[in-house]
Every structure is written in structure tokens, then in C-alpha cells.
N, CA, C and O atoms as a DFTB+ gen file, in Angstrom:
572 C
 N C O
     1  1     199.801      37.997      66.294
     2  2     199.578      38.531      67.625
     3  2     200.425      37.746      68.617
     4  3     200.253      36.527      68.644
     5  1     201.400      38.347      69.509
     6  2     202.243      37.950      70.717
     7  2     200.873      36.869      71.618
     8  3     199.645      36.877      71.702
     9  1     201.501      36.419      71.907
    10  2     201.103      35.253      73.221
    11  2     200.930      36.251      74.449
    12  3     201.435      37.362      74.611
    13  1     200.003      35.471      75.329
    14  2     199.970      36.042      76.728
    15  2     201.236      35.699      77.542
    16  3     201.538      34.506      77.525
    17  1     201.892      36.379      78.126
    18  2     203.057      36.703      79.128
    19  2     202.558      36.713      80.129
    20  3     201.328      36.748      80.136
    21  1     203.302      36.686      81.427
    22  2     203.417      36.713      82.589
    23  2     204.358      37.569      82.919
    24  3     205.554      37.307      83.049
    25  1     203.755      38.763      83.082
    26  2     205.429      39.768      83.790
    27  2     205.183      39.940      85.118
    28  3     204.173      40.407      85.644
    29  1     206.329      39.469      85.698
    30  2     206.390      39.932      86.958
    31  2     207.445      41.353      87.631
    32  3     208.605      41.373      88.042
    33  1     206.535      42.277      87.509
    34  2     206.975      43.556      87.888
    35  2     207.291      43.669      89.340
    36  3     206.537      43.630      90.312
    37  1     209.026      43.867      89.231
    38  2     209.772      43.934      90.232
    39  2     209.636      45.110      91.315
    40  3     209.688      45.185      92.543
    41  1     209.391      46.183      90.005
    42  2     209.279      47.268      90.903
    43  2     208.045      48.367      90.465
    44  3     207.577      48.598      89.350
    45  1     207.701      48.962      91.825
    46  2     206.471      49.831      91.374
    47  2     206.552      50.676      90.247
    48  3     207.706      50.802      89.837
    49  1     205.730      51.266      89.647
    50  2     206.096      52.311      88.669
    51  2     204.479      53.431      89.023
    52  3     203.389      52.942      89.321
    53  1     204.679      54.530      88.920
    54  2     203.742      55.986      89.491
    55  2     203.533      56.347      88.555
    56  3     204.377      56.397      87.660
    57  1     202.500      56.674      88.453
    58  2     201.908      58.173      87.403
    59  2     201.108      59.448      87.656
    60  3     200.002      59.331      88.184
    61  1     201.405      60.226      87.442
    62  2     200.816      61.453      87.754
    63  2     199.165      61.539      86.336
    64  3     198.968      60.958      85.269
    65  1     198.529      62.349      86.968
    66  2     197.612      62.586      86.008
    67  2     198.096      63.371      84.571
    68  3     198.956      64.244      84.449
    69  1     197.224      62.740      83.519
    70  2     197.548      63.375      82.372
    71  2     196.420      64.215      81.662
    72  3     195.254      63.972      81.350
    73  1     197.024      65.004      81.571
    74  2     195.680      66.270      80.343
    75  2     195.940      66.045      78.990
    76  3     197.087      65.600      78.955
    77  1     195.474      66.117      77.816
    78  2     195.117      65.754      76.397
    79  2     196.470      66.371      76.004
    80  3     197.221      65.632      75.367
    81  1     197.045      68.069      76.393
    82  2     197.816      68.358      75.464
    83  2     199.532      67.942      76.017
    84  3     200.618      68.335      75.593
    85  1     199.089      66.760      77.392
    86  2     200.702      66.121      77.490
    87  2     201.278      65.233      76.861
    88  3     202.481      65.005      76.734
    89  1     199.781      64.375      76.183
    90  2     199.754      62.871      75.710
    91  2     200.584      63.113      74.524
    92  3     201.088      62.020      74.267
    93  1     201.001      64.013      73.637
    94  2     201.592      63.957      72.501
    95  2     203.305      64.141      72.820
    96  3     203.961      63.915      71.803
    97  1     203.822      64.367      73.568
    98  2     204.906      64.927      73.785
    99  2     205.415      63.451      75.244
   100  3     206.537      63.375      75.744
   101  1     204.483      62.713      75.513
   102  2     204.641      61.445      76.329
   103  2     205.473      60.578      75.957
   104  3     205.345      60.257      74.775
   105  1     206.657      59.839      76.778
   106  2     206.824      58.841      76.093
   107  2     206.390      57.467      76.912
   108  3     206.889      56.453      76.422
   109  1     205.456      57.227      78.199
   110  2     204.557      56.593      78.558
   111  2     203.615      57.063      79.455
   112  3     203.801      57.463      80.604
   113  1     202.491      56.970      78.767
   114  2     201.262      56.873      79.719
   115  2     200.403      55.383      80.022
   116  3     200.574      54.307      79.448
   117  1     199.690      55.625      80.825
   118  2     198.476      54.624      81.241
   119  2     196.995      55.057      81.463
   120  3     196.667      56.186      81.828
   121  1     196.093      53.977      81.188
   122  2     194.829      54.089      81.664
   123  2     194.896      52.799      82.500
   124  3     195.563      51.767      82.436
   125  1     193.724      53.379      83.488
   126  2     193.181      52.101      84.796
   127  2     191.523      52.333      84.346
   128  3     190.648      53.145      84.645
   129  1     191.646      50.942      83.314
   130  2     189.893      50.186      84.036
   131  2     189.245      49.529      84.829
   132  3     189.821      48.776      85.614
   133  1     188.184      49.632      84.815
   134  2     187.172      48.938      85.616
   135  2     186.915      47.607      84.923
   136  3     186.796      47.959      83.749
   137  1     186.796      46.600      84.947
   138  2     186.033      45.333      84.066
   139  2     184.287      45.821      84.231
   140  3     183.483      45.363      83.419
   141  1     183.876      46.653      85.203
   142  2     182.193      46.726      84.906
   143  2     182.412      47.627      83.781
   144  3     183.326      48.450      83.743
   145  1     181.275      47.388      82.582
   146  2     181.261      47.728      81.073
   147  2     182.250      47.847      80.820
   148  3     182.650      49.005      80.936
   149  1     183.267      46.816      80.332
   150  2     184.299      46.658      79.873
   151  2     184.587      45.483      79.844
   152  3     185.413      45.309      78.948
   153  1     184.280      44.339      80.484
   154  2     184.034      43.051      80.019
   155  2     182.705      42.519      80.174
   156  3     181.847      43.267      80.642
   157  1     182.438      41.470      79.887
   158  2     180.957      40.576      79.937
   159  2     181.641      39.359      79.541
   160  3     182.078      39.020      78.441
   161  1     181.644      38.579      81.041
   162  2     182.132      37.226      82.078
   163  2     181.329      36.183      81.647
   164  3     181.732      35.049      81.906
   165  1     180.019      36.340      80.896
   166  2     179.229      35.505      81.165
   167  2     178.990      34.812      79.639
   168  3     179.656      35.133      78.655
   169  1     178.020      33.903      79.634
   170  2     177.959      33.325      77.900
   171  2     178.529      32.178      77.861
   172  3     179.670      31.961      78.271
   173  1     177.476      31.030      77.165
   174  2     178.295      30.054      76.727
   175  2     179.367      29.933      75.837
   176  3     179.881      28.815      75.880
   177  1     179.812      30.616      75.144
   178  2     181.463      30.906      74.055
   179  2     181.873      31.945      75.350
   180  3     181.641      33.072      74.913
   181  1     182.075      31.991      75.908
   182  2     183.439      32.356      76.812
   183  2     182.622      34.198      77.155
   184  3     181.431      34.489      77.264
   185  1     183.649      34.942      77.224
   186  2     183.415      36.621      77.604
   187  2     184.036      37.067      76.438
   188  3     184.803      36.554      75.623
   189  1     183.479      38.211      76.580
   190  2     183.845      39.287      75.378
   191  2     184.351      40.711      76.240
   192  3     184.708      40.810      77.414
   193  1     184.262      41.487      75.446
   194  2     185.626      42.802      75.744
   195  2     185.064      43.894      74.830
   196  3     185.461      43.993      73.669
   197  1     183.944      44.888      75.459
   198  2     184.356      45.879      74.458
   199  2     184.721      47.178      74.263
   200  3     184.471      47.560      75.406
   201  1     185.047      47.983      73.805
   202  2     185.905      49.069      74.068
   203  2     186.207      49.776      75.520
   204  3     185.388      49.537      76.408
   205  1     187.038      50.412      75.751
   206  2     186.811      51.049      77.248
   207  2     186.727      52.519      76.916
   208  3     187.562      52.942      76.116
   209  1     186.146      53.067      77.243
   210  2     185.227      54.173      77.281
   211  2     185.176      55.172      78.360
   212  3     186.358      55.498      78.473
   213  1     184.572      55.776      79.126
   214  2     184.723      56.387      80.183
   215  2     183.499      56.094      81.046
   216  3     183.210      57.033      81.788
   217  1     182.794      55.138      81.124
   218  2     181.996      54.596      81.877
   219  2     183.055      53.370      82.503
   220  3     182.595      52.752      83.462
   221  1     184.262      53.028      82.089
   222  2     184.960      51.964      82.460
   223  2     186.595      52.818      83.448
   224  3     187.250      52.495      84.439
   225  1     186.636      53.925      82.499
   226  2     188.067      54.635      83.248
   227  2     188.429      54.890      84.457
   228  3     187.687      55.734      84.960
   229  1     189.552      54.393      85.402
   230  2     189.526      54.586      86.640
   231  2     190.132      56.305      86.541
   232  3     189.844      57.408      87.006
   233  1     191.169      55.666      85.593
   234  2     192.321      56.890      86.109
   235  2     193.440      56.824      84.489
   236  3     194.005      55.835      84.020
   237  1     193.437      58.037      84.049
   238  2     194.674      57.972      82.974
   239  2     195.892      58.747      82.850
   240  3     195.785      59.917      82.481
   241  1     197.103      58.233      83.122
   242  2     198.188      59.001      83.515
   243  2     199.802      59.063      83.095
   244  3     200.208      58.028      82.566
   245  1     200.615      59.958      83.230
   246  2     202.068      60.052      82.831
   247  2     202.833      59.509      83.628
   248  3     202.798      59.629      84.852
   249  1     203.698      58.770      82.897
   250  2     204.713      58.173      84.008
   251  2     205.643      59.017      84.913
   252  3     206.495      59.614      84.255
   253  1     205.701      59.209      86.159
   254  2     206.256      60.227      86.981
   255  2     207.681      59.934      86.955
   256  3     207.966      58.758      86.731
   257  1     208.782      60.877      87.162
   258  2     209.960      60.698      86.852
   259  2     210.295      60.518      88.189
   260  3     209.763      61.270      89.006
   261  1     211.112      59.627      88.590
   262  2     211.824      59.374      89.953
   263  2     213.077      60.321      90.177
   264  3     213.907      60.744      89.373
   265  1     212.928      60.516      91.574
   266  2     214.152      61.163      92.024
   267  2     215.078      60.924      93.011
   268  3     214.559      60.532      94.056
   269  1     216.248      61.027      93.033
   270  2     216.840      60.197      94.005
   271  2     216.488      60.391      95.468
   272  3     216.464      61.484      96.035
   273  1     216.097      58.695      96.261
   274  2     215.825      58.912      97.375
   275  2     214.413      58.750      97.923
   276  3     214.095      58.602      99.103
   277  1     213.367      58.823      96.505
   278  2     211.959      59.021      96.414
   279  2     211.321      57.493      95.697
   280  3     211.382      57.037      94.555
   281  1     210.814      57.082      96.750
   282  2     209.563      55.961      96.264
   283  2     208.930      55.558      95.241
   284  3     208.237      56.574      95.170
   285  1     208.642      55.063      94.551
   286  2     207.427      55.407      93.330
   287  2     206.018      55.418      94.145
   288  3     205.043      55.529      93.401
   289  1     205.828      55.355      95.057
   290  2     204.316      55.381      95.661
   291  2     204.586      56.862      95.969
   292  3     203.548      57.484      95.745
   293  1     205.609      57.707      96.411
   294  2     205.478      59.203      97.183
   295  2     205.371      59.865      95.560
   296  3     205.223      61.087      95.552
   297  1     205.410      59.405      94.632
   298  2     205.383      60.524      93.271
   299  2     204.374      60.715      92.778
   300  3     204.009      61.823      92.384
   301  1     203.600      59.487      92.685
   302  2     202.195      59.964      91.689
   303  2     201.079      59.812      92.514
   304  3     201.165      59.418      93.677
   305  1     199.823      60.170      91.847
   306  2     198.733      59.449      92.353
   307  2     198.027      58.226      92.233
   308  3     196.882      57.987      92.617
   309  1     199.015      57.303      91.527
   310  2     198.347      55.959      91.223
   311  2     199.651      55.613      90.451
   312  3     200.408      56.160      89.649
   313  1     199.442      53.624      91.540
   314  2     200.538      53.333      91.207
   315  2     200.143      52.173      90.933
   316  3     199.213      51.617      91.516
   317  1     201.313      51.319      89.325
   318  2     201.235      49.933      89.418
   319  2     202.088      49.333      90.072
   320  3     203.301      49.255      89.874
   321  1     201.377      48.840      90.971
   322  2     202.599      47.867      91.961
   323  2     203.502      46.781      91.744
   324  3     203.213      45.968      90.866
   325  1     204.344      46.668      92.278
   326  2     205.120      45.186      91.476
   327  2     204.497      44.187      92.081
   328  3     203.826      44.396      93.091
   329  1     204.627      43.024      91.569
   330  2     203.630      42.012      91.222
   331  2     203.283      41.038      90.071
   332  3     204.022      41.489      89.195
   333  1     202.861      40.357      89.704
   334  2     202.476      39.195      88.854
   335  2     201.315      39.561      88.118
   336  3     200.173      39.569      88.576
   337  1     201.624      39.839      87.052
   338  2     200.326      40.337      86.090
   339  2     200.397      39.166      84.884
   340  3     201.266      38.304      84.751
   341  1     199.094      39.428      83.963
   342  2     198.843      38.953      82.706
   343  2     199.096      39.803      81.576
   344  3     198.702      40.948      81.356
   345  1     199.981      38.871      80.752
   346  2     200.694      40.782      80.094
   347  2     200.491      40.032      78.250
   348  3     200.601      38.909      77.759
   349  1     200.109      41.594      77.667
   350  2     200.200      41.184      76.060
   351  2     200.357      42.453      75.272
   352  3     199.811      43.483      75.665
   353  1     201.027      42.427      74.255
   354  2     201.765      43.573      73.616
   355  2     201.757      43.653      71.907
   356  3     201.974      42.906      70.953
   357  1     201.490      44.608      72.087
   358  2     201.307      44.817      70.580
   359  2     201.770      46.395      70.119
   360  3     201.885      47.277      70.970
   361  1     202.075      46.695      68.354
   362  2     202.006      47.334      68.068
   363  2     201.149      48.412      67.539
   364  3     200.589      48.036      66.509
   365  1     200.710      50.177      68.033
   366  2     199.547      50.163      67.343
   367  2     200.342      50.699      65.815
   368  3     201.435      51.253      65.699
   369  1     199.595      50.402      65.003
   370  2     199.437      50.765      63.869
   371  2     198.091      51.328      62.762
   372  3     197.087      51.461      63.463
   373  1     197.861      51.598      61.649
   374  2     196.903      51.743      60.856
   375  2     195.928      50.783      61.014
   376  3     194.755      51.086      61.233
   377  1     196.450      49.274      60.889
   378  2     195.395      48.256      61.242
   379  2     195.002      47.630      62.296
   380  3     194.247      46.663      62.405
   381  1     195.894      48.603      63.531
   382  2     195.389      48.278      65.098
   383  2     194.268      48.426      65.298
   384  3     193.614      49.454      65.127
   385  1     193.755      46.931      65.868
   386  2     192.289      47.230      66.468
   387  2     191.884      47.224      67.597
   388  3     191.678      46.123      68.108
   389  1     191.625      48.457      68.386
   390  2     191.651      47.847      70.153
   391  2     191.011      46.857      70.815
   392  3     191.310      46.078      71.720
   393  1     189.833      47.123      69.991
   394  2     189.007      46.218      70.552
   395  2     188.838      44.728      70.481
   396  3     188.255      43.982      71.268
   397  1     189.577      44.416      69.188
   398  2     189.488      43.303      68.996
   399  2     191.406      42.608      69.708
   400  3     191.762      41.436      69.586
   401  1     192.029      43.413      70.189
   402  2     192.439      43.058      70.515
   403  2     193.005      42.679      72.062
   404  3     193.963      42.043      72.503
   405  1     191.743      43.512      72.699
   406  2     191.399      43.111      73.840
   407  2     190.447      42.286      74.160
   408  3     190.193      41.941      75.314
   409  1     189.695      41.815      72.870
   410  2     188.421      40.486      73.161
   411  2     189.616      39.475      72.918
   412  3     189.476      38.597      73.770
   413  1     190.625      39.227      72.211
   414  2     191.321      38.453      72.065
   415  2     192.624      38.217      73.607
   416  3     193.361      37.262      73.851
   417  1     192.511      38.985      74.043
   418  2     193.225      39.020      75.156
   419  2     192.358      38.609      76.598
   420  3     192.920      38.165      77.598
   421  1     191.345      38.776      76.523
   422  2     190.259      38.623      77.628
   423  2     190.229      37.014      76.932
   424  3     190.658      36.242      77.790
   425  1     189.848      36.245      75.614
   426  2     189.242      35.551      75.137
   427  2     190.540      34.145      75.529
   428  3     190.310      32.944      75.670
   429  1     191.710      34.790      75.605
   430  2     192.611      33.734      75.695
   431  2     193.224      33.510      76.488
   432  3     194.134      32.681      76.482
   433  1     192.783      34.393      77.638
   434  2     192.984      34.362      79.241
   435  2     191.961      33.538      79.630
   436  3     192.477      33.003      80.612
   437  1     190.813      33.049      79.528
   438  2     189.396      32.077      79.362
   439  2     189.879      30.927      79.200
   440  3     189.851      29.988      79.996
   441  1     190.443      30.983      77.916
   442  2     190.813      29.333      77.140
   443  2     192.122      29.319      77.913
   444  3     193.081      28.971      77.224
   445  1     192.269      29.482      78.606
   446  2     193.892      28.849      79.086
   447  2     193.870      28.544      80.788
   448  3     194.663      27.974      81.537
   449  1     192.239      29.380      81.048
   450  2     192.487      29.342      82.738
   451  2     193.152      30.233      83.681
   452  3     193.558      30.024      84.825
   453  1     193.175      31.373      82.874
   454  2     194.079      32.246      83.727
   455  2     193.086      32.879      84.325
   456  3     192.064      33.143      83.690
   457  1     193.277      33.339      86.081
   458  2     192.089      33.700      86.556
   459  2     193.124      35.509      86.648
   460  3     194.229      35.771      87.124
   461  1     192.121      36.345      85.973
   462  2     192.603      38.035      86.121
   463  2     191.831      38.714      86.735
   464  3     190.614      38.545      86.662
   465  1     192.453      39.713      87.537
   466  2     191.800      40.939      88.495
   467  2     191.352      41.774      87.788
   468  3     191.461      41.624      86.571
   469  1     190.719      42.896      88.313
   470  2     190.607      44.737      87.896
   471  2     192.084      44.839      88.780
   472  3     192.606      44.243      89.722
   473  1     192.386      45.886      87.939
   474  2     192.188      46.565      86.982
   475  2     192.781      46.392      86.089
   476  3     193.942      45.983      86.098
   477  1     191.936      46.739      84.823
   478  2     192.791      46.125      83.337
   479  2     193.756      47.822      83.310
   480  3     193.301      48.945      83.530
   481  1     195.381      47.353      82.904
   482  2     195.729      48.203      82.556
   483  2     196.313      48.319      80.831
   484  3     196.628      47.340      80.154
   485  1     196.344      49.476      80.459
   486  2     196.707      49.866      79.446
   487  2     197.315      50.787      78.905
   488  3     196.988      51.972      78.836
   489  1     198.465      50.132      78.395
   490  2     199.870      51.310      78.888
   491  2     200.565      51.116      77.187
   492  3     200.828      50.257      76.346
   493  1     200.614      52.539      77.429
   494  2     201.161      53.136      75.445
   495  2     202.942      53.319      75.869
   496  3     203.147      53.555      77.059
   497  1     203.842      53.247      75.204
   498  2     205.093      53.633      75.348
   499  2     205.326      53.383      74.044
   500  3     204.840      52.568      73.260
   501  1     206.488      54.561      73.901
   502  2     207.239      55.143      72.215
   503  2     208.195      53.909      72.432
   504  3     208.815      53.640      73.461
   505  1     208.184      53.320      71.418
   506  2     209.611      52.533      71.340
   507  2     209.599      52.762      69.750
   508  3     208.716      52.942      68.912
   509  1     211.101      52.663      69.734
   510  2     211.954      53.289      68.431
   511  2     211.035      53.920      67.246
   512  3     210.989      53.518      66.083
   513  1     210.242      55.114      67.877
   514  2     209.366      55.809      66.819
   515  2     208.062      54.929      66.356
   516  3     207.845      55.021      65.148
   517  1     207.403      54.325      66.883
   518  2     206.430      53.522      67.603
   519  2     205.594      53.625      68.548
   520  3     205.922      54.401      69.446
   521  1     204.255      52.903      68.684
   522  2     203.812      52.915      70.057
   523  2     203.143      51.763      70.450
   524  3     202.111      51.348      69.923
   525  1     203.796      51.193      71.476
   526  2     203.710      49.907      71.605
   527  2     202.557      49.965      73.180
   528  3     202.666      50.497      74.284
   529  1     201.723      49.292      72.648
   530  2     200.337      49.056      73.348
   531  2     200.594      47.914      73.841
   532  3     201.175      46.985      73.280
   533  1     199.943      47.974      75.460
   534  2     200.414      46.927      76.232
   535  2     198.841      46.572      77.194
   536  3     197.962      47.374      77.509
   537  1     198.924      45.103      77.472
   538  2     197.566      45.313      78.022
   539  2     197.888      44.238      79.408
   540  3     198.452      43.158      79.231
   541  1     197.511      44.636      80.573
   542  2     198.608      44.619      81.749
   543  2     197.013      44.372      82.835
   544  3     196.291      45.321      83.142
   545  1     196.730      42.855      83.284
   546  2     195.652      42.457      84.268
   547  2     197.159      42.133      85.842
   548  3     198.344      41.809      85.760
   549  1     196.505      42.355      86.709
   550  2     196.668      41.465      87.921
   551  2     196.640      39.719      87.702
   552  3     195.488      39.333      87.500
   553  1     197.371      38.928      87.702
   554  2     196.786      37.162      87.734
   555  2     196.710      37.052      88.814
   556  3     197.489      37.829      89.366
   557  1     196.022      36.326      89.651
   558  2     195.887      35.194      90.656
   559  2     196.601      34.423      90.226
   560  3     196.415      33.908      89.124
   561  1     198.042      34.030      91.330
   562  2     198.433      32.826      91.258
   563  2     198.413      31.982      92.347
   564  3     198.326      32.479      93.470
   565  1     198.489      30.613      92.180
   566  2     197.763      29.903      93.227
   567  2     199.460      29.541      93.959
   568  3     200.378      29.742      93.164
   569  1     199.749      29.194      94.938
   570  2     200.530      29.476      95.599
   571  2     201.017      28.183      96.484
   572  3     201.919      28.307      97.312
């Protein structure tokens, strides 16, 4: 499993809403969670992470195509802003596990001190006949 990253996203990126029969023909979408039922902060061994569900979903969407001249905030309805996030990446595969690989991502953001916002994002993109799962917090950095 990749290490936690720090990406700092230069520039915004938009998404329009997505319906079930776009997601196959996508070559990135996103979901926006909530951390209420979707993490648990509390406990002496640290927090846990478990699935996100639709009691946790803000918003799940296609990446909007830019056009010359046009913003990424004027294209979609929800945007990730550029900014300083907590970033970790993986491949899914047969033995991808989401969940455990978002308790492991919540679990080692804990042990290291990294303080993360809502919304957890989670963003699929095709790379070379692939789909590379990405799991994308806000950090607080101290300044």
C-alpha cells in the first residue's frame, strides 16, 4: 500500500452530476463524503472507517470538460478546489478492499498527526486500462 501524500492541487477541477449508466463509459468520477457515519474519531486504538454508503454521500459526479475561457467553478455543480489535501492511491482490483483501505488511510492519518477535514473525497480514474482509486481529505496546515 502507497504512503500518505500531500497533493497540493493547483487548480480547481468541477464535476457535473453522474447517473449509473454514465459511470461505465467515465474516465473520472468522484464521490463527496460526510465523515458523520463514515468515520468514528473516538476510541482508545485510534478511529476507524467504515464503508461509505449513502447515509455518508454528499454528492457523486463526472468530471466536467473545460472550455476555453470557462472557470472550473462556472461548469459543474461541485467543485474540488485547489488546495492542500491528504492524498492516497491505490489500485482497484479483485483483492481491493475499500474499506479496509480507508480504515488504513483514516488509521495512518492518526498515527502521524495529520489533522483532516470533510469532505473525504473519492475519486476513480482509468489509467492505462485500470482504475485507480484515490482517497483525497482537505489537511490543515499550520502556517
Amino acid at each position: 500500500m502507497r504512503e500518505l501524500q500531500v497533493l497540493r492541487l493547483q487548480k480547481s477541477l468541477s464535476y457535473t452530476p453522474l447517473t449509473s449508466d454514465m459511470r461505465e463509459a467515465a474516465e473520472e468520477w468522484i464521490e463527496f463524503h460526510s465523515f458523520e457515519g463514515l468515520f468514528s474519531l473516538g476510541g482508545a486504538n485510534g478511529p476507524t472507517a467504515g464503508l461509505p454508503g449513502p447515509q455518508s454521500l454528499i454528492f457523486r459526479g463526472l468530471r466536467a470538460q473545460e472550455e476555453a475561457g470557462l472557470k472550473a467553478e462556472s461548469l459543474g455543480d461541485t467543485v474540488l478546489n485547489s488546495g492542500t489535501y491528504l492524498f492516497r492511491q491505490a489500485t482497484e482490483d479483485a483483492d481491493f478492499d475499500l474499506g479496509r483501505f480507508l480504515n488504513d488511510y483514516l488509521r495512518d492519518a492518526w498515527w502521524e498527526g495529520r489533522k483532516i477535514s470533510p469532505p473525504l473525497a473519492i475519486r476513480r480514474v482509468r489509467e492505462d486500462g485500470k482504475i485507480a482509486l484515490q482517497l483525497i481529505c482537505p489537511l490543515q496546515t499550520e502556517e
